[in-house]
C-alpha positions, 0 to 999 in steps of 0.5 A: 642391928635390925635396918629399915627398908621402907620409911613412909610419913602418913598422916596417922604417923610414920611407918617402918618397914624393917628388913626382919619383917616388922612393922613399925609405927610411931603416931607423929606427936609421940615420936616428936616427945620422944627426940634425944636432942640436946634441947629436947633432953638436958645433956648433963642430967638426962632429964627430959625438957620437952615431952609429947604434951610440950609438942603441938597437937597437929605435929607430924613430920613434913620429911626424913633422911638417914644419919649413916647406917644407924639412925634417922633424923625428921624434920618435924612440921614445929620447925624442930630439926636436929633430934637423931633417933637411932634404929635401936631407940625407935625399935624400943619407941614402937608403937605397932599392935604387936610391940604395944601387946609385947609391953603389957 
């Protein structure tokens, strides 16, 4: 499993560097839409509650910290806290020139 090296919150998103080279972006509001959270995600059936259109335009994440050696948590500028993005989910979430090229 691929770790981040450097994690950087910049106005346009939050960039990763990643320890095999890639870099990494997500734009703030389409990582927000995407939180695995219990709130975010029902737990039972897996449907989706709130999506990137759910989530303030302006949204961005205000700070960050690391859930053990396998995922990241944000603190999002909506007060939104407790979605744990794991280091595979955000690698596949990508939004970085090369990834989006890789999907087409």
């Amino acid at each position: 499993m691929h770790q981040p090296e450097t994690i950087v919150l910049r106005p346009d998103g939050i960039h990763i560097a990643w320890d095999d080279g890639h870099e990494g972006f997500h734009p703030h509001r389409t990582l927000r839409g995407a939180c695995p959270c219990a709130t975010c995600v029902h737990e039972m059936t897996g449907q989706r509650m709130v999506g990137a259109d759910d989530v303030p335009e302006g949204v961005e994440a205000l700070d960050h910290m690391s859930v053990g050696r396998y995922a990241l948590q944000f603190l999002w500028s909506d007060a939104h806290q407790t979605g744990i993005y794991p280091y595979e989910l955000l690698r596949r979430l990508c939004k970085c020139e090369a990834c989006e090229t890789a999907r087409v």
